[in-house]
N, C-alpha and C positions, 0 to 999 in steps of 0.2 A: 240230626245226623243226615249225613248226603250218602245215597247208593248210585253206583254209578254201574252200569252193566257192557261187559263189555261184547261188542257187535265185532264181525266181521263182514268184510264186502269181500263180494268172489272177483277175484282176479283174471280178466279179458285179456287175453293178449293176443298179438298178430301169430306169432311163433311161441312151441310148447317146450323148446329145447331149453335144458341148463346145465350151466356147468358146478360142481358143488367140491368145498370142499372136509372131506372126511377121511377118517383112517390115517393113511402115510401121507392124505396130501390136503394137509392143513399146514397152517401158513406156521413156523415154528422161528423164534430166534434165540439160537447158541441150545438149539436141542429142547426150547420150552414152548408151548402153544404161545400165541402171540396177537394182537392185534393190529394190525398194519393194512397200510391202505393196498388197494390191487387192481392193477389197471386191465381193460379189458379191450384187443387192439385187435384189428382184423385181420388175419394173419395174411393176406392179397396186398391188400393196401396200407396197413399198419395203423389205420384213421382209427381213435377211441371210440369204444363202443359203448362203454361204459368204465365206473368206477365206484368202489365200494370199497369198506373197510371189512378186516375179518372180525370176528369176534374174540374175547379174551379167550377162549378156547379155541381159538386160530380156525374155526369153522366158517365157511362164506360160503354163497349162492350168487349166481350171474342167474338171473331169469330171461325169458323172453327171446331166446335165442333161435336161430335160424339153423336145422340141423344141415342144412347142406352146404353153412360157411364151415369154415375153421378159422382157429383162433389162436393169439398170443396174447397166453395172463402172465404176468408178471407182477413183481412185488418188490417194493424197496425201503428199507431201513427207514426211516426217516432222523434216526439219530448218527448215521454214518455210520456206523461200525461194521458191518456187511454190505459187500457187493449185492444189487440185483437180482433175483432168483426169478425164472423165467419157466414157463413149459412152454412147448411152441408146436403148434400144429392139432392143437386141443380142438376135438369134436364133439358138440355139446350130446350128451345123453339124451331121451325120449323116451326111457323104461317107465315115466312116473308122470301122470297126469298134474294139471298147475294144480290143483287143490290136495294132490300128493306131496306137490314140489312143496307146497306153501305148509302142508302138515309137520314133515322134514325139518323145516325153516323154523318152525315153533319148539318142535322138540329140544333146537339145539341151542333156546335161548337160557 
């Protein structure tokens, strides 16, 4: 029999800010949680910051964020059936420390 244990490493980051999403602003298509990819653009320069998928329960996290940019997330189909869903001018949160972010981040797997 093999036991395997599992470890966590704490997560360093330059910036504490994230953006997450829960409640009304999970990623949903035709009205059902969803997972789809979400791109993460700087809302100055539009240059990607990052890119993640959501979860089947349409939950995601952007980490490591700079709370004094702002930002464009958006998100698109990849089977074609819906336009582009976008929020623009998103400012990332700083209520929750990374090892809160990252707690958050477990719960919602």
């Amino acid at each position: 029999m093999q036991v395997l244990a599992k470890t966590y490493t704490s997560l360093s980051l330059q910036h504490s800010g994230y953006i997450a999403g829960s409640g009304d602003g999970i990623v949903t298509v035709a009205g059902k949680p969803a997972p789809r990819k979400i791109w993460l653009l700087n809302a100055q320069t539009l240059a990607v910051e990052q890119v993640i998928t959501s979860l089947k329960n349409g939950r995601y996290m952007f980490l490591g964020l700079d709370t004094a940019k702002e930002y464009l997330v958006m998100v698109r189909d990849y089977k074609k059936e819906f336009e582009p869903f976008a929020w623009d001018y998103v400012k990332p949160a700083n209520d929750l420390t990374i090892a809160e972010q990252q707690a958050l981040w477990q719960t919602w797997q």
